[in-house]
Structure formats: structure tokens, C-alpha cells
C-alpha positions in Angstrom: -73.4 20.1 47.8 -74.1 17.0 45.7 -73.6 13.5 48.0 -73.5 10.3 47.0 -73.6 7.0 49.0 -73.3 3.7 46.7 -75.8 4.3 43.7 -78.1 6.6 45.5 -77.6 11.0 45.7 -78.5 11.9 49.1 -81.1 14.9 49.8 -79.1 17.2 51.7 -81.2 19.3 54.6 -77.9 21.2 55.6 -74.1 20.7 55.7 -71.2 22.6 57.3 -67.5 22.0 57.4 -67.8 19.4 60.0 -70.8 16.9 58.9 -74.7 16.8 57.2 -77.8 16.2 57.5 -79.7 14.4 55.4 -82.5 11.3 53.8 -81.6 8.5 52.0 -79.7 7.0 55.2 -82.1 4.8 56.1 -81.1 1.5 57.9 -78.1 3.2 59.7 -78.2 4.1 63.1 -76.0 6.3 65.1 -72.2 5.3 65.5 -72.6 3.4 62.2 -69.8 4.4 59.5 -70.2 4.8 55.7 -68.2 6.2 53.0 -69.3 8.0 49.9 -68.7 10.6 47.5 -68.8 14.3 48.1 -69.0 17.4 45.5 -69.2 20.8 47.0 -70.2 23.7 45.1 -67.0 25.1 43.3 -64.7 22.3 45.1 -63.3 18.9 44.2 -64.7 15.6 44.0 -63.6 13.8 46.8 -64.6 9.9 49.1 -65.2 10.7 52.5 -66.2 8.7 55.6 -68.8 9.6 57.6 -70.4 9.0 61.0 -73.8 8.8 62.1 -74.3 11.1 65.2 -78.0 10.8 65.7 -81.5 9.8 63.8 -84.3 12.4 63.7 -87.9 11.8 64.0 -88.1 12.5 60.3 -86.0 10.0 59.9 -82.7 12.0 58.2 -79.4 11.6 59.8 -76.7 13.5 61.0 -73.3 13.0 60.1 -69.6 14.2 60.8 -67.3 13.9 58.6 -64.5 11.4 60.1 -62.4 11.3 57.1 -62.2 13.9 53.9 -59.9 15.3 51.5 -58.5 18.9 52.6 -58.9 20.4 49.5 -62.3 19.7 49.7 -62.6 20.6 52.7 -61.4 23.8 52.0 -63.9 24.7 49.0 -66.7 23.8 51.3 -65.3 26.5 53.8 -64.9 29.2 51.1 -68.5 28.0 49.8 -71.3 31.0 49.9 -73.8 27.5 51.2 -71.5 26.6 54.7 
């Protein structure tokens, strides 16, 4: 799944239906929102908002989705990768 947050394409550990983990977050912390740009494999393009839900020691993030397209949403479910 191909992320993008302002300029910058996110490195995506994992995802599911429900959120992601991932680097490039840095300077967020958790309960912080963001929006961005999601592509899943197979699926629209679609802005989503995201949460932050907790900080790693490696420094990625987890996030839940708080706001996506359905459609998207959708292709993600049906994707091979969720």
C-alpha cells in the first residue's frame, strides 16, 4: 500500500483494514491527528485521517484510520496484503 503524508511516502511495516504502522512520522506523538493520501494495491486513491495510537522504540508509529473513503476501504479488504 503506497502512503503519502505532505511531500514525503511513508515506509509501511504493516497495515490492515483498521490502521498502519509505519517511519517517516517522526515529530508526532500518540493522539496527534494527520491526514494524507492512501493507494492500496488494486484500490482507489483516496485522503484519509489518521491517529496516532502509540510510538515504538524504533521509532514508527501506529495509526487507525479515523476517517477513509469506503471504496477504499473495501479494496484494502479484498487486498491479498491485509
Amino acid at each position: 500500500m503506497k502512503l503519502m503524508v505532505g511531500e514525503r511516502e511513508l515506509e509501511t511495516l504493516n497495515w490492515t483494514v483498521g490502521g498502519f504502522m509505519a517511519h517517516g512520522l517522526e515529530g508526532l506523538e500518540p493522539r496527534d491527528r494527520f491526514t494524507g493520501q492512501l493507494e492500496p494495491p488494486g484500490g482507489p486513491s483516496c485522503k484519509f485521517t489518521g491517529q496516532v495510537t502509540r510510538v515504538d522504540t524504533n521509532g514508527a508509529r501506529a495509526v487507525r484510520f479515523v476517517e477513509v473513503d469506503l471504496s477504499t476501504l473495501l479494496a484494502m479488504q479484498d487486498s491479498p496484503s491485509a
